[in-house]
C-alpha positions in Angstrom: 7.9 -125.9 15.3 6.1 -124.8 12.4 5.6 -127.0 9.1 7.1 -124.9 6.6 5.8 -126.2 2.6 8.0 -127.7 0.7 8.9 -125.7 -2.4 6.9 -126.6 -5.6 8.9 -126.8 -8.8 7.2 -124.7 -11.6 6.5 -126.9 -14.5 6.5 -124.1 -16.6 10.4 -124.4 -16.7 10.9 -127.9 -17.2 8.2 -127.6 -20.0 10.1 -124.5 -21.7 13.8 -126.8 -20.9 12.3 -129.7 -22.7 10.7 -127.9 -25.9 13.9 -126.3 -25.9 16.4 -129.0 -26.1 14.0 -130.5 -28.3 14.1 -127.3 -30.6 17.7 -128.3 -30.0 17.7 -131.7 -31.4 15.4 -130.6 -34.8 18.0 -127.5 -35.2 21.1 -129.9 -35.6 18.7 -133.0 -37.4 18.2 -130.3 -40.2 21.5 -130.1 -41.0 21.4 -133.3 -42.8 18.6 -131.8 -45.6 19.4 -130.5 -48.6 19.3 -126.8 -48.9 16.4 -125.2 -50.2 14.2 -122.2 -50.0 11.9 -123.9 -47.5 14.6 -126.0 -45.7 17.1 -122.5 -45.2 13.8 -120.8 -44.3 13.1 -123.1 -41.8 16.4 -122.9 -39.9 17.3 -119.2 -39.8 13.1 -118.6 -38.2 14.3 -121.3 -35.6 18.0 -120.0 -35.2 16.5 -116.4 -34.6 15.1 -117.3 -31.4 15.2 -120.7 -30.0 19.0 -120.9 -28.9 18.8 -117.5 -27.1 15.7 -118.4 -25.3 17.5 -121.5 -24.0 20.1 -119.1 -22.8 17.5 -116.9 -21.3 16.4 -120.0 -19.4 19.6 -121.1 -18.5 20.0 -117.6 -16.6 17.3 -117.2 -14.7 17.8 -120.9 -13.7 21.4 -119.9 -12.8 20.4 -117.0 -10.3 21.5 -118.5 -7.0 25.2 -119.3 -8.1 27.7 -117.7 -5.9 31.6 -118.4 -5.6 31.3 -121.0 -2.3 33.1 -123.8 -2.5 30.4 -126.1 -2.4 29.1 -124.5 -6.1 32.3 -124.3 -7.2 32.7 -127.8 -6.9 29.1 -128.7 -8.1 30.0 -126.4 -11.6 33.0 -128.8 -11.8 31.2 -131.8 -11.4 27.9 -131.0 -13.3 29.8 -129.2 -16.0 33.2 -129.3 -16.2 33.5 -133.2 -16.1 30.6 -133.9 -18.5 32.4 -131.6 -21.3 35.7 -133.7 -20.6 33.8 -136.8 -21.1 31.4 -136.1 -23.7 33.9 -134.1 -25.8 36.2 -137.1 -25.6 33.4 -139.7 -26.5 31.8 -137.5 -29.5 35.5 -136.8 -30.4 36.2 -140.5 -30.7 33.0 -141.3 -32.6 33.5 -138.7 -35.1 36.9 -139.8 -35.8 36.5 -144.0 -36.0 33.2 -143.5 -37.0 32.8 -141.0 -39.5 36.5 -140.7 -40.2 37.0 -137.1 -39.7 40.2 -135.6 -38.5 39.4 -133.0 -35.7 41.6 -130.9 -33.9 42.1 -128.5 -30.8 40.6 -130.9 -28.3 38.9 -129.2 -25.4 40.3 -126.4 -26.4 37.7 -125.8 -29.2 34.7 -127.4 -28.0 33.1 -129.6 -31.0 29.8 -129.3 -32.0 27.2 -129.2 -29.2 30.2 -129.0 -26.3 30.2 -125.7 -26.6 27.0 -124.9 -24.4 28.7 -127.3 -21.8 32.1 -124.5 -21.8 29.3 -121.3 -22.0 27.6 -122.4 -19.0 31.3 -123.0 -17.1 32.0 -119.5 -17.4 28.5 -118.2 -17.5 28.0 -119.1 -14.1 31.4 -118.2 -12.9 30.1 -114.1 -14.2 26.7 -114.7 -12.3 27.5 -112.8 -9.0 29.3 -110.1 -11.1 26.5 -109.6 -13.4 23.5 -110.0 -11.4 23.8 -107.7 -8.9 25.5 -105.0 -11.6 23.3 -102.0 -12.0 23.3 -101.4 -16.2 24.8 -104.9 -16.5 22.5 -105.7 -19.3 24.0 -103.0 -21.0 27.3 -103.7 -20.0 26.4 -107.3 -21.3 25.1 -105.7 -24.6 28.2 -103.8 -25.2 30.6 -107.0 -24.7 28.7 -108.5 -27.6 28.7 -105.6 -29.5 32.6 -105.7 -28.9 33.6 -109.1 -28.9 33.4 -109.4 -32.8 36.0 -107.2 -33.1 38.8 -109.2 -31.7 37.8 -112.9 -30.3 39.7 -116.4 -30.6 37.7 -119.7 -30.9 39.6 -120.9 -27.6 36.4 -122.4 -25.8 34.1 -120.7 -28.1 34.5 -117.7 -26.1 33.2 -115.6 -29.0 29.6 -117.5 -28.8 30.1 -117.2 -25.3 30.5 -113.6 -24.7 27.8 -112.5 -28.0 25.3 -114.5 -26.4 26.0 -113.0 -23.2 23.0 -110.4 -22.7 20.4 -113.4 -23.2 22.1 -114.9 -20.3 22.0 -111.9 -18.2 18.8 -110.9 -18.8 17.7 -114.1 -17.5 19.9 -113.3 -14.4 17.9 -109.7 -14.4 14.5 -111.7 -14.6 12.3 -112.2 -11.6 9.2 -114.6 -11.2 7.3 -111.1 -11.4 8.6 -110.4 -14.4 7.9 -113.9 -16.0 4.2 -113.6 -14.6 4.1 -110.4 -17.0 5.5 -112.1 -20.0 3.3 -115.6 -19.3 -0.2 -114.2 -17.6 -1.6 -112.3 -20.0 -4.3 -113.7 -23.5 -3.3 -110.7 -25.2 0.6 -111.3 -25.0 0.3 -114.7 -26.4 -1.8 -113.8 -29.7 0.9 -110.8 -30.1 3.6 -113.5 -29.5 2.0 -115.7 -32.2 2.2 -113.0 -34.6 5.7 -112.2 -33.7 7.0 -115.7 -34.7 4.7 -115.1 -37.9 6.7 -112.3 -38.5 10.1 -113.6 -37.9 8.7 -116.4 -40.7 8.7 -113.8 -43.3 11.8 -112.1 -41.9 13.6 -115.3 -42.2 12.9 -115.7 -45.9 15.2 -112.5 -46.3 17.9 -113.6 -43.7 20.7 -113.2 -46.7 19.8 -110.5 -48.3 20.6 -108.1 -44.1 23.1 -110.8 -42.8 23.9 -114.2 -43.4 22.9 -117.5 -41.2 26.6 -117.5 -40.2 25.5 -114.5 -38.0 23.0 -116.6 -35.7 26.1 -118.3 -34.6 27.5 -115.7 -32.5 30.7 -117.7 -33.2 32.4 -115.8 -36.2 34.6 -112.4 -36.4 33.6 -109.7 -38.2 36.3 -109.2 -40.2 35.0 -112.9 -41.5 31.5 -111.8 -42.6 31.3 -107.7 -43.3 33.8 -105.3 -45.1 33.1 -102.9 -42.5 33.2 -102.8 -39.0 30.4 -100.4 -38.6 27.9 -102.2 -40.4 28.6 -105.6 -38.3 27.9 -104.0 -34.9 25.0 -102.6 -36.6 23.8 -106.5 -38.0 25.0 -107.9 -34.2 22.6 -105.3 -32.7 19.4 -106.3 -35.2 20.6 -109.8 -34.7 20.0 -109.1 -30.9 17.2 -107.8 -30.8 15.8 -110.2 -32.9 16.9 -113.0 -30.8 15.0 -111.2 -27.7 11.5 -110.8 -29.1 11.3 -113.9 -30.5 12.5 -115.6 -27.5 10.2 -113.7 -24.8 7.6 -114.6 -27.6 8.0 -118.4 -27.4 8.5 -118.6 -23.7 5.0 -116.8 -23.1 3.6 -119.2 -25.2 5.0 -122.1 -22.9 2.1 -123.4 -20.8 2.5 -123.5 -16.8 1.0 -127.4 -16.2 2.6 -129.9 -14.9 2.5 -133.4 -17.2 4.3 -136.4 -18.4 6.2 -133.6 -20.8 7.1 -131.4 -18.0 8.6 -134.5 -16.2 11.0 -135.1 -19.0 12.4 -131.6 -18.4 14.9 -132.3 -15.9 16.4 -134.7 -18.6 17.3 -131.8 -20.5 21.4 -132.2 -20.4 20.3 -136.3 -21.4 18.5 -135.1 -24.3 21.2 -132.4 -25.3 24.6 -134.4 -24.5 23.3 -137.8 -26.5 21.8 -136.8 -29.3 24.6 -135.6 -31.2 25.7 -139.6 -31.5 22.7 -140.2 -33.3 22.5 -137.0 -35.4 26.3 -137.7 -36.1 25.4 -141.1 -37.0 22.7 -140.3 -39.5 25.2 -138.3 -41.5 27.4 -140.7 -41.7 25.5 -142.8 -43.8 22.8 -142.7 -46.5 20.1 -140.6 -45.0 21.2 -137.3 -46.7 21.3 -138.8 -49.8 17.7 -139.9 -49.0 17.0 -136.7 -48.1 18.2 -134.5 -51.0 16.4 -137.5 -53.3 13.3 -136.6 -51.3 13.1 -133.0 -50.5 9.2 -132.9 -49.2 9.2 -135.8 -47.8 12.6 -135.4 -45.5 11.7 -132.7 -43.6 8.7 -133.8 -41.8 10.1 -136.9 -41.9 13.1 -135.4 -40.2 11.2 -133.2 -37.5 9.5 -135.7 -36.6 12.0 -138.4 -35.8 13.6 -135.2 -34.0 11.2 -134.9 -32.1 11.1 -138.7 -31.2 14.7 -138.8 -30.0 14.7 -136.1 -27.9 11.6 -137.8 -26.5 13.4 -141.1 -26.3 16.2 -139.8 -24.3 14.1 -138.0 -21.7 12.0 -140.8 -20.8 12.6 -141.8 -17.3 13.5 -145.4 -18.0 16.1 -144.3 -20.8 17.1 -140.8 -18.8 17.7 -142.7 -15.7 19.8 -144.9 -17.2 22.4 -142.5 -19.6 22.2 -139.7 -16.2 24.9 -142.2 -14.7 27.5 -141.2 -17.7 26.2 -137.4 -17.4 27.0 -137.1 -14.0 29.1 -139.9 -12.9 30.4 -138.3 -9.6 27.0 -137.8 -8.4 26.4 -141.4 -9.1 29.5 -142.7 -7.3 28.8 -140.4 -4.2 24.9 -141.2 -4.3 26.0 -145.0 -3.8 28.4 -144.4 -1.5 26.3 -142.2 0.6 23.4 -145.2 0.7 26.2 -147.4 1.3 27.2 -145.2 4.5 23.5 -145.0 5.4 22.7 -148.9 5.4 25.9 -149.2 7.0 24.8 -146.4 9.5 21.4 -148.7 9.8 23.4 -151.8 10.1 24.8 -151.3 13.3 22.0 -149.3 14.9 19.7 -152.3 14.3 22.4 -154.3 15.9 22.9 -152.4 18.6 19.2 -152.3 19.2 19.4 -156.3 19.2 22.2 -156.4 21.5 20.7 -154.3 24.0 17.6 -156.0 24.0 19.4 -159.4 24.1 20.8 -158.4 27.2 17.5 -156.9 28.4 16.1 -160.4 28.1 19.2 -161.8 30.0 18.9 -159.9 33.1 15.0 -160.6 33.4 16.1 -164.6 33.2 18.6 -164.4 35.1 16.7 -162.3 38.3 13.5 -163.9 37.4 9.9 -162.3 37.8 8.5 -161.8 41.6 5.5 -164.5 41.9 2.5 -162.8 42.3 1.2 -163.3 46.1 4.7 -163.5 47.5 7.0 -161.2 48.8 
């Protein structure tokens, strides 16, 4: 039979997962900085892009999902019983910890939970959406739509207005990434795309409101008029898509210690809110508002050095057992079953050589010259 290569994982992905949720971490660690022209600046240029380019990414990642059994009961294990757990635990902190009163549990994912619910239902649309001729359209359209008339039950609102990131990363193909990653040209256009989306941040109020990179709100909640929202949603879109394909062809395709750390994205993403949570919970944005220079790089940095912290193997290895704790269980069981397996194969072997060495005693060896 022929020897057929085993398939090589492209670092380019785990690199783009892991700057993302990093992106991720700073996002949420800004929260706890005064605001200011530089600070608010700062947020609404990473907010523009950074969230739906994780989506992207989530999407193409998501391509192979189908309705069989065994997926459906990988979604429920990978997903659905990390937001039940995780939603729980961050519920509890916030509430003994931080002393807030929260409400509508599960029901309104809290906080960062609500990429955990998106990604339930996300994947149960793949096979519609993927193989849907116009479905980005169609995608387009729902979020257009859904501002109209949405509840908050499982953030479906951010859920469906973020939708066409997620399906155009259904619609993606590796071709189609080679485009938007191969070329010099791309990537100095891409640098001055984020530079633009700089300045364009600096005037996020004064064409739509921060509120609107959300996804989450009606529009009833944000514009007088109906027509002028879809109109906002629309530029907020297409915003969101250039500067995302503009980051992710900036992503480098080599393999490294921080590509590694990649597939400890959900670590990163589902544990740092405890900290981040924490901080806020005590002095730091007073210390921050008394030190308005100094607290954002300070800030970024020690962002930066969470996420970090949570994706190193040692640490990742060790929290991946509360992420996915049914994996864990059936992982040791299944080693169990195999040493088991092992176990009596070995003793089997014994026994059968024990009795080998019993019948060659017992009939004894011809002596050589006899006979």
């Amino acid at each position: 039979m022929p020897n057929h290569p085993a398939k090589v994982r492209d670092p380019w992905f785990d690199n783009a997962k892991m700057a993302l949720v990093t992106l991720v971490v700073v996002g949420h660690s800004w929260t706890l900085l005064p605001h200011n022209v530089v600070n608010d600046q700062a947020y609404d240029f990473l907010y523009f892009w950074h969230v739906p380019a994780f989506v992207f990414v989530t999407g193409y990642l998501s391509r192979s999902f189908t309705w069989s059994t065994a997926r459906l009961v990988a979604l429920v294990r990978t997903v659905v019983v990390p937001y039940i757990l995780f939603e729980t635990a961050l519920a509890l902190f916030r509430v003994y910890v931080g002393g807030e009163r929260l409400q509508d549990l599960f029901q309104d994912p809290h906080w960062p939970m609500w990429y955990l619910s998106a990604l339930f239902f996300w994947r149960l649309m793949t096979p519609i959406f993927r193989p849907l001729w116009g479905g980005l359209l169609v995608a387009v359209l729902i979020s257009l739509a859904v501002g109209l008339r949405v509840g908050d039950t499982l953030d479906m609102a951010r859920i469906l207005g973020l939708l066409p990131f997620f399906v155009l990363g259904l619609k993606a193909t590796p071709e189609r990434l080679a485009l938007l990653r191969g070329r010099p040209q791309l990537k100095v256009a891409a640098v001055l795309t984020l530079l633009g989306l700089v300045v364009l941040a600096h005037w996020t109020d004064a064409w739509a409101s921060t509120e609107w990179l959300y996804y989450r709100s009606s529009y009833g909640e944000l514009e007088d008029s109906d027509a002028r929202a879809i109109l906002v949603r629309a530029g907020v879109l297409a915003v969101g898509i250039v500067g995302a394909w503009a980051f992710l062809s900036l992503v480098p395709r080599v393999g490294g210690w921080f590509a590694t750390m990649g597939s400890a994205s959900l670590v990163v993403y589902l544990f740092h809110g405890f900290v981040v949570r924490g901080l806020g919970y005590s002095t730091y944005p007073d210390w921050a508002a008394a030190h308005p220079v100094l607290s954002l790089p300070l800030t970024t940095l020690g962002a930066v050095a969470l996420a970090l912290l949570l994706a190193w193997q040692p640490v990742a290895r060790r929290l991946g057992v509360l992420v996915d704790p049914v994996g864990f269980a059936q992982d040791h069981v299944r080693h169990a079953m195999d040493l088991t397996r092992a176990t009596e194969e070995t003793e089997e072997h014994a026994e059968a050589l024990a009795d080998a060495i019993a019948h060659t005693e017992e009939h004894g060896r011809p002596t050589p010259g006899t006979g």
